[in-house]
MMTF fields as JSON, N, C-alpha, C and O atoms, coordinates in Angstrom:
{
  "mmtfVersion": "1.0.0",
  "mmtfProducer": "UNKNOWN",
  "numBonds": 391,
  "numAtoms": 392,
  "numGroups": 98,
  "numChains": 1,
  "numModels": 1,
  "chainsPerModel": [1],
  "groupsPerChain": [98],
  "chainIdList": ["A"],
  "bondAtomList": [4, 2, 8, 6, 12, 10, 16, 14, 20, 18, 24, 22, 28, 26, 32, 30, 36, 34, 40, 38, 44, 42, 48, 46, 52, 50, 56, 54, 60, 58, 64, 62, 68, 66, 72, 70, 76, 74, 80, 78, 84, 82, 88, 86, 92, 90, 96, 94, 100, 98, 104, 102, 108, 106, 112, 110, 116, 114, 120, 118, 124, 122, 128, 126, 132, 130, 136, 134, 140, 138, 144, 142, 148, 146, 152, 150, 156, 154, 160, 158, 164, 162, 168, 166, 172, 170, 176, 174, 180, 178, 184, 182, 188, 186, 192, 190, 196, 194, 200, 198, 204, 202, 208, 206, 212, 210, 216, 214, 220, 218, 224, 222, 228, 226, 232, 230, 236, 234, 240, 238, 244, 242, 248, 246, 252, 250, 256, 254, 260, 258, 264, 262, 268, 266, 272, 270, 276, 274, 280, 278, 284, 282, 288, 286, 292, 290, 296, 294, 300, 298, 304, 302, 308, 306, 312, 310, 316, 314, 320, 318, 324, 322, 328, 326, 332, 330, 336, 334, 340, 338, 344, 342, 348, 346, 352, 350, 356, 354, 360, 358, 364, 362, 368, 366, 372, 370, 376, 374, 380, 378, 384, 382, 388, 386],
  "bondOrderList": [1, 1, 1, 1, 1, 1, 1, 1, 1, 1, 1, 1, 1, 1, 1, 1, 1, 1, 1, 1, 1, 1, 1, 1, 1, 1, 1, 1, 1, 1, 1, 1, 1, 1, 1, 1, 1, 1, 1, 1, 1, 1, 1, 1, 1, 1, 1, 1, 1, 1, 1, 1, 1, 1, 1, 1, 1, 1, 1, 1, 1, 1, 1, 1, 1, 1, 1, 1, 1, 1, 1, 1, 1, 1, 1, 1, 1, 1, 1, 1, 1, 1, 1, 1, 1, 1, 1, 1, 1, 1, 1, 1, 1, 1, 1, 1, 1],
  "groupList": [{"groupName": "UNK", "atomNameList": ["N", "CA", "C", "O"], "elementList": ["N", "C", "C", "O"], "formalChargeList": [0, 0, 0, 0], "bondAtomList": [1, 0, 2, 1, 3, 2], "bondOrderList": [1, 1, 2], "singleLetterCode": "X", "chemCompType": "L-PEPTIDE LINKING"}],
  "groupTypeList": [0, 0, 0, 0, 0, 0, 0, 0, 0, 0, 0, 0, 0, 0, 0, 0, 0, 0, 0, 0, 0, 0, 0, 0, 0, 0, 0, 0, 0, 0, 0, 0, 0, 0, 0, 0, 0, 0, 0, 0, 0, 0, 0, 0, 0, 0, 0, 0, 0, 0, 0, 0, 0, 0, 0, 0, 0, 0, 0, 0, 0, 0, 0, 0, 0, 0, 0, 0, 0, 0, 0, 0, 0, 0, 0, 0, 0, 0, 0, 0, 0, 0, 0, 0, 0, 0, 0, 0, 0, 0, 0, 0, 0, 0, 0, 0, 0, 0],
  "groupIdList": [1, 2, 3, 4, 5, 6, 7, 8, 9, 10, 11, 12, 13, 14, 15, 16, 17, 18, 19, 20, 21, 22, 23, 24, 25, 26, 27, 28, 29, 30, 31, 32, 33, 34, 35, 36, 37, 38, 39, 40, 41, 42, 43, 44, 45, 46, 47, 48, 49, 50, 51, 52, 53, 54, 55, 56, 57, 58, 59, 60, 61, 62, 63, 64, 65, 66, 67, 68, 69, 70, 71, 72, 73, 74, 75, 76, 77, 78, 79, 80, 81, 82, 83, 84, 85, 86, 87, 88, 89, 90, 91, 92, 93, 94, 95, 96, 97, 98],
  "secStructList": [7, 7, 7, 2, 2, 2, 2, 2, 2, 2, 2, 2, 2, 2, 2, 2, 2, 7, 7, 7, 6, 6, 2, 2, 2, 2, 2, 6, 7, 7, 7, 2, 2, 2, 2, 2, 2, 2, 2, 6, 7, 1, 1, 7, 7, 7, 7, 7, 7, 1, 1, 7, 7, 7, 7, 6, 6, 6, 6, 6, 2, 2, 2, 2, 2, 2, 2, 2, 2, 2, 2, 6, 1, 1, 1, 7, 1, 6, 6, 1, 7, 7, 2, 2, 2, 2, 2, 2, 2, 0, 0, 0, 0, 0, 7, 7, 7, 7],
  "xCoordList": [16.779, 15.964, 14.702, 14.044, 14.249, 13.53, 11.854, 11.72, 10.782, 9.928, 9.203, 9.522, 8.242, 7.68, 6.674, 6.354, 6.395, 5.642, 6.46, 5.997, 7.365, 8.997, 8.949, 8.541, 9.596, 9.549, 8.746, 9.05, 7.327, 6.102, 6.021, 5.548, 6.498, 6.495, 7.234, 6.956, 8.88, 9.738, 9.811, 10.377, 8.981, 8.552, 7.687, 7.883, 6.542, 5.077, 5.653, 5.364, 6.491, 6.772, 7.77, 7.575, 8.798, 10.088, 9.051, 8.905, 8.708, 7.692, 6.397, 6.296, 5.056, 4.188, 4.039, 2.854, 4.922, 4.785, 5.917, 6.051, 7.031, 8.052, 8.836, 9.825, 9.097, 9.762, 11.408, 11.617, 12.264, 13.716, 14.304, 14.011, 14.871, 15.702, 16.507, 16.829, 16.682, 17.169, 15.906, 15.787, 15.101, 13.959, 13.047, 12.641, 12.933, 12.572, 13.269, 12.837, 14.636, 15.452, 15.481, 16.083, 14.981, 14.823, 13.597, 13.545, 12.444, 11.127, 11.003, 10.716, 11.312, 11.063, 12.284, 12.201, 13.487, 14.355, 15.471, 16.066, 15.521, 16.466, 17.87, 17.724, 18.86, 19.64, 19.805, 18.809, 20.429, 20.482, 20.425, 19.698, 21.735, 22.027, 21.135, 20.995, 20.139, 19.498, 18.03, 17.492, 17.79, 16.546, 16.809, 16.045, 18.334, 19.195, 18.774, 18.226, 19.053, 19.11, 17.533, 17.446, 16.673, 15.581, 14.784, 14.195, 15.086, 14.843, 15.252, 14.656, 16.703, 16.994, 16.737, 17.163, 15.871, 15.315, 14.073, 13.067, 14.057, 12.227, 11.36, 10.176, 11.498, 10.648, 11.628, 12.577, 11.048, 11.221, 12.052, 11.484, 13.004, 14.402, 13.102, 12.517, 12.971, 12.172, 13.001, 14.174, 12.388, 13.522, 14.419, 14.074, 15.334, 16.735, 17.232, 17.48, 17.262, 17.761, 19.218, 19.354, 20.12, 21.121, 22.144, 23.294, 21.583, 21.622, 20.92, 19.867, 21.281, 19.303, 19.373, 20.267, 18.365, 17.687, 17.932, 18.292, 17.408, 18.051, 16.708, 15.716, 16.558, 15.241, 15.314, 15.669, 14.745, 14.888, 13.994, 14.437, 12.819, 12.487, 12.392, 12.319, 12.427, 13.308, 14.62, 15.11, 15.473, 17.093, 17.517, 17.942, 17.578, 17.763, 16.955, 17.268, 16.226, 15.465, 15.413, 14.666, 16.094, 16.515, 16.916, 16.287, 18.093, 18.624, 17.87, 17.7, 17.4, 16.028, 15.31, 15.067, 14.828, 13.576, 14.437, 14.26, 15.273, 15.705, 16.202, 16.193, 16.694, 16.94, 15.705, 15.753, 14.617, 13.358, 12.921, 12.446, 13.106, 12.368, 13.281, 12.797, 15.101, 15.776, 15.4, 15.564, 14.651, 14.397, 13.325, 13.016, 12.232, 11.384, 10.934, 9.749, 12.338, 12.424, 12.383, 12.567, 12.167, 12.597, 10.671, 10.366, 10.035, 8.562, 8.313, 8.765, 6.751, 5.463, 5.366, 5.913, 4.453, 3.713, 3.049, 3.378, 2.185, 1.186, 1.778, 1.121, 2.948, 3.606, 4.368, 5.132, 4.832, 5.827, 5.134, 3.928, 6.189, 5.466, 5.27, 6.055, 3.862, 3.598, 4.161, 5.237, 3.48, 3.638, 3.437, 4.216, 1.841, 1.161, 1.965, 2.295, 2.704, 3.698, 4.329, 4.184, 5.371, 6.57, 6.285, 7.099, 5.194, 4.955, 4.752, 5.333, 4.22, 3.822, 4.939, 5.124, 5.79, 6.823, 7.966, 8.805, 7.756, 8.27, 7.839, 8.562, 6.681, 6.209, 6.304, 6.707, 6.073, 6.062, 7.774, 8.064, 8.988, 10.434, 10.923, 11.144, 11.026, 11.256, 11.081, 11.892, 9.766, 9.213, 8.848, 8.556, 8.824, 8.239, 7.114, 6.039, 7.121, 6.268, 5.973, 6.928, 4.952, 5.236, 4.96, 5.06],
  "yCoordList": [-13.56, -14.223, -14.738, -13.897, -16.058, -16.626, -16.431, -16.682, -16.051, -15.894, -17.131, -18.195, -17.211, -18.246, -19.088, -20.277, -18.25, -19.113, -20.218, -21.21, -19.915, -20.769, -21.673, -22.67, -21.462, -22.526, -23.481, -24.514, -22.887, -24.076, -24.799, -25.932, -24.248, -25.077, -26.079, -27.1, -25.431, -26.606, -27.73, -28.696, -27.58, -28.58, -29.463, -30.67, -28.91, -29.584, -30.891, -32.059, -29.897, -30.631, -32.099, -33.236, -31.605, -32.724, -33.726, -34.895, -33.482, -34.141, -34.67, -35.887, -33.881, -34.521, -34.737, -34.894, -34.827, -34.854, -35.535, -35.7, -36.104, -37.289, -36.409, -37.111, -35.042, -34.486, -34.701, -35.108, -34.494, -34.893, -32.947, -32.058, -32.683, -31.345, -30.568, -29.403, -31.958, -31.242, -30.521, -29.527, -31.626, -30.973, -29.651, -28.632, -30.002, -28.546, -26.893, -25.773, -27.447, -26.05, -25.754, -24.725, -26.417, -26.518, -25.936, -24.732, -26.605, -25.906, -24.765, -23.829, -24.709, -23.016, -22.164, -21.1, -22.372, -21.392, -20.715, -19.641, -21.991, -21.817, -22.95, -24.162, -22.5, -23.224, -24.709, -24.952, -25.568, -26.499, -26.718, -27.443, -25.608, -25.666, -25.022, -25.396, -23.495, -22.749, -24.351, -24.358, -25.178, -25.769, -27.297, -27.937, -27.431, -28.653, -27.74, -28.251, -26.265, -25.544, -25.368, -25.283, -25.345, -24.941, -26.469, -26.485, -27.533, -28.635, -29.482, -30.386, -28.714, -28.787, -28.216, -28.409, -27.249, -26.861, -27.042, -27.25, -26.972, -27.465, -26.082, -26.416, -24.64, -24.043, -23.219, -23.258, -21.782, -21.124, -19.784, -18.952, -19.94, -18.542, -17.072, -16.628, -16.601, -15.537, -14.903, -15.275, -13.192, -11.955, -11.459, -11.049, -11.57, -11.272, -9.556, -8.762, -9.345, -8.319, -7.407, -7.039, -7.153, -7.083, -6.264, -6.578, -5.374, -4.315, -4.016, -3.867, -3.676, -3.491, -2.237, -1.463, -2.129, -0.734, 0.045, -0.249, 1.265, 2.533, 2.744, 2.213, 3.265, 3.022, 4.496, 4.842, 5.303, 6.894, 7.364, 8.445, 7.016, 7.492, 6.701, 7.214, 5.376, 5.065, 4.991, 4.357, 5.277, 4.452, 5.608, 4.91, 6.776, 6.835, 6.076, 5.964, 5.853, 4.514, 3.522, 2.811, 2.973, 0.975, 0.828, 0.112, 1.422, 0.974, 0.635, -0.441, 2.196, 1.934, 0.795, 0.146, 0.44, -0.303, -1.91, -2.696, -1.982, -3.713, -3.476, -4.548, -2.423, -3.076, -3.308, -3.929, -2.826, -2.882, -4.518, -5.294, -4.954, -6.445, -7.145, -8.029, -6.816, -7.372, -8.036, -9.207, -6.734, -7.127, -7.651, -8.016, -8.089, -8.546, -9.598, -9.886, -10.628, -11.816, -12.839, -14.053, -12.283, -12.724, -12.744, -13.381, -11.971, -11.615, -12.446, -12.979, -12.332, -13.086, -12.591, -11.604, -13.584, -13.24, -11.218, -10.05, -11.884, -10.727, -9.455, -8.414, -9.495, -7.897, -7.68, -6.998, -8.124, -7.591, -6.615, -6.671, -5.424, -4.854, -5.102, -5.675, -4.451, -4.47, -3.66, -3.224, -3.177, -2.455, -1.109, -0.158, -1.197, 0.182, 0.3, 1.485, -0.369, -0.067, 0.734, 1.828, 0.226, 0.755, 2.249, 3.153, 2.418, 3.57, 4.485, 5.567, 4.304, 5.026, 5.373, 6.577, 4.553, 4.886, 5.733, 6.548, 5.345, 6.611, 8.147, 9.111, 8.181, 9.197, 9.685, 10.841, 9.161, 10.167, 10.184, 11.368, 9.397, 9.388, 10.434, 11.636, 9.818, 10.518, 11.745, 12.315, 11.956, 12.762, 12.567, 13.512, 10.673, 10.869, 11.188, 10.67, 11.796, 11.571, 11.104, 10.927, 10.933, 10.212, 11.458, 11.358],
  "zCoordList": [-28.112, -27.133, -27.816, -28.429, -27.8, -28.254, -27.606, -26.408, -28.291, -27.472, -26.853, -27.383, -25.784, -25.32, -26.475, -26.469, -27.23, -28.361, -29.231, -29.794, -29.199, -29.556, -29.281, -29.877, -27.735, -26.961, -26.451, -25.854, -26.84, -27.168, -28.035, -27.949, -29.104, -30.404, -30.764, -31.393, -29.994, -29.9, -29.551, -30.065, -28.27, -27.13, -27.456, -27.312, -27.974, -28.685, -30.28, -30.542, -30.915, -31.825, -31.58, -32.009, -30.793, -30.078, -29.124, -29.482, -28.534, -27.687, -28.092, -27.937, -28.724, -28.96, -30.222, -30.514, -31.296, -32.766, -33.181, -34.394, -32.18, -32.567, -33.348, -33.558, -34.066, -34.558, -34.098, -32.955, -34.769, -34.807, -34.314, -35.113, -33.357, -33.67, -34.803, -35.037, -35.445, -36.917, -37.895, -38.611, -37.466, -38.57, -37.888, -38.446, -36.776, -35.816, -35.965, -35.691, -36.577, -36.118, -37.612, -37.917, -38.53, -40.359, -40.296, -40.549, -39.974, -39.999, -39.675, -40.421, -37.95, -37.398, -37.554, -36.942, -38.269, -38.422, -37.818, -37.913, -37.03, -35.845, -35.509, -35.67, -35.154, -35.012, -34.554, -33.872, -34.602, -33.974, -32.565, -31.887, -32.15, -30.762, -29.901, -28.737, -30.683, -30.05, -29.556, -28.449, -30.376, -30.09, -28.994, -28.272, -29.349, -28.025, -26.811, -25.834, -26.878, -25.718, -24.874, -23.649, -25.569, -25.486, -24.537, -23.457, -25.454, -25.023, -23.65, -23.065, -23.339, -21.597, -20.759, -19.62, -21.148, -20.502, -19.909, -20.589, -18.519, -17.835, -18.078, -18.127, -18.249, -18.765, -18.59, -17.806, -20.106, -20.536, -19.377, -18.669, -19.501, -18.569, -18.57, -19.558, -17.096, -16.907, -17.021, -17.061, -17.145, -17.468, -16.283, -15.174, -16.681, -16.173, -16.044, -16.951, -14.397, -14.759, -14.272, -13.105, -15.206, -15.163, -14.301, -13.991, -14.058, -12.797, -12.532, -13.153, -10.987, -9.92, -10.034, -10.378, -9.717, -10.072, -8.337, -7.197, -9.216, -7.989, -7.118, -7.616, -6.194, -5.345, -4.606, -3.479, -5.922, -5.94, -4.899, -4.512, -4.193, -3.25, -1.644, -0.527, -2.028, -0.033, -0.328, 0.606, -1.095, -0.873, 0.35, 1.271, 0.69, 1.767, 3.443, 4.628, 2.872, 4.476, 4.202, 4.873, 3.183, 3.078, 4.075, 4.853, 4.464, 5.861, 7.227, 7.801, 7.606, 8.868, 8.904, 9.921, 7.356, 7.061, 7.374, 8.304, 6.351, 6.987, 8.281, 8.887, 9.087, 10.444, 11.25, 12.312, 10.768, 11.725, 11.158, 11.987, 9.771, 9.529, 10.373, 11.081, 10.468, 11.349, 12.461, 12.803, 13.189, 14.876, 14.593, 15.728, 13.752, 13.568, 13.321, 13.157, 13.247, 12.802, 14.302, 14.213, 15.395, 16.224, 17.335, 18.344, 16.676, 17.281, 16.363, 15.35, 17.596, 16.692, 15.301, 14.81, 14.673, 13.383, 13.8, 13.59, 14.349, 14.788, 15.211, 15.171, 15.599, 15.728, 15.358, 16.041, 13.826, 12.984, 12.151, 11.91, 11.577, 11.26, 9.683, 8.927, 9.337, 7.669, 7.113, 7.522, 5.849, 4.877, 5.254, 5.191, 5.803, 6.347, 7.539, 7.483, 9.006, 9.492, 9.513, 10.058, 8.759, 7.587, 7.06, 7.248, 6.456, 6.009, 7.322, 7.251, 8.195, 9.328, 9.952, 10.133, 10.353, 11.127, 10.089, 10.47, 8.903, 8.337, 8.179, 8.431, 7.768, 7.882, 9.417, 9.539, 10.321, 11.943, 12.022, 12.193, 11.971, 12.803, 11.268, 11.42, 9.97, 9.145, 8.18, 7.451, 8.42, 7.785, 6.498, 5.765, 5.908, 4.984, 3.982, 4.284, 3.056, 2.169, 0.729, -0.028, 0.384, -1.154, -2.072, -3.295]
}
């Protein structure tokens, strides 16, 4: 994975320095195809992540919690619930704590 400083350079040089991709991927050390690739691109691929992660202290109240944004989609702005909500009504129906 190429870092973003890379992909500045690639860009800066192909673009504001008339540089050729052959001579880009000669200079900075990089493949041909890796700097074609770089260049179709509109900006730099954010991090990717490959399996989701486990949600060790609500994954038992994911459920509760999206059915309550559920019914919530249907109220005002003003009485859906928040964050602090959410936490409340867990802590009093569930007994959570952190």
């Amino acid at each position: 994975m190429l870092a973003v400083e890379s992909y500045e350079l690639i860009r800066r040089g192909y673009h504001l320095e008339g540089k050729s991709a052959r001579k880009l991927a000669i200079d900075l050390g990089h493949s041909r195809k890796t700097v074609k690739k770089v260049l179709s691109l509109e900006s730099p691929p954010g991090y990717r992540l490959f399996k989701p992660r486990e949600h060790r202290v609500l994954g038992p109240f994911i459920q509760a919690i999206e059915t309550w944004l559920r019914e919530d989609e249907g109220r005002p702005r003003k009485q859906r619930h928040t964050a602090q909500k959410v936490f409340e009504r867990l802590r009093d129906e569930f007994g959570f704590c952190v």
